[in-house]
C-alpha positions in Angstrom: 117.2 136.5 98.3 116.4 134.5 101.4 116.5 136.9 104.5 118.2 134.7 107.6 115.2 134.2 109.6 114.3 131.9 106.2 117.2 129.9 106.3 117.2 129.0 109.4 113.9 126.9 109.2 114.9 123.4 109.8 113.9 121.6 106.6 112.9 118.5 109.1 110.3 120.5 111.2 109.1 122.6 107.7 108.1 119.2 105.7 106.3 118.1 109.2 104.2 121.1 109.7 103.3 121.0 106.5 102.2 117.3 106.4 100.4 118.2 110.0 98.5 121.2 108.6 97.6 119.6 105.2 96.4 116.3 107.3 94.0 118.8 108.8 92.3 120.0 105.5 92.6 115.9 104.5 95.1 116.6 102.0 98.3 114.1 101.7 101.5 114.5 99.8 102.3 110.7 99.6 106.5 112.5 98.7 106.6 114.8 100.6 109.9 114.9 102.0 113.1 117.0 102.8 115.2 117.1 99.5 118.3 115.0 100.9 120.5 116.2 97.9 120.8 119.4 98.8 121.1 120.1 102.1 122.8 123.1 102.5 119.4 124.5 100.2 117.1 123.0 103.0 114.9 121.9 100.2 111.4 120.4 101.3 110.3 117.9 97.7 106.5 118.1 97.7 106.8 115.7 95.0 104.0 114.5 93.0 100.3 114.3 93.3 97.3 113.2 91.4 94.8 115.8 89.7 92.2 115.7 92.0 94.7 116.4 95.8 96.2 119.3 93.5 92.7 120.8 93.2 91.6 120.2 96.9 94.9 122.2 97.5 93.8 124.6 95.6 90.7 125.3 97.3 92.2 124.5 100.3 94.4 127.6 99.9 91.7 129.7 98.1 89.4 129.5 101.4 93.0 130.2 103.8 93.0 126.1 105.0 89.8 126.5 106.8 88.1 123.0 106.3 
């Protein structure tokens, strides 16, 4: 269950800091996007992405987003 700290994350400023600190290990999520259908979820849609962005997120994550 979502504690209330978690909902209260504007959706809006979630999908931007994401696309900010992705940018910064020169990853982009052409859909990424807040998930307009369920608002009341506050949803953010990271949509789709080719083979080789999911495996530079990958090792972007393994070495904790350090370049």
């Amino acid at each position: 269950m979502a504690t209330k700290e978690q909902q209260d994350i504007d959706p809006f400023t979630a999908t931007e800091s994401l696309r900010a600190a992705l940018a910064g290990v020169g990853i982009v999520l052409p859909s990424l996007n807040v998930d307009a259908a369920s608002p009341q979820l506050r949803l953010v849609e990271l949509g789709r992405v080719r083979s080789d962005v999911a495996a530079r997120l990958a090792a972007a994550l393994q070495r904790g987003g350090r370049g």
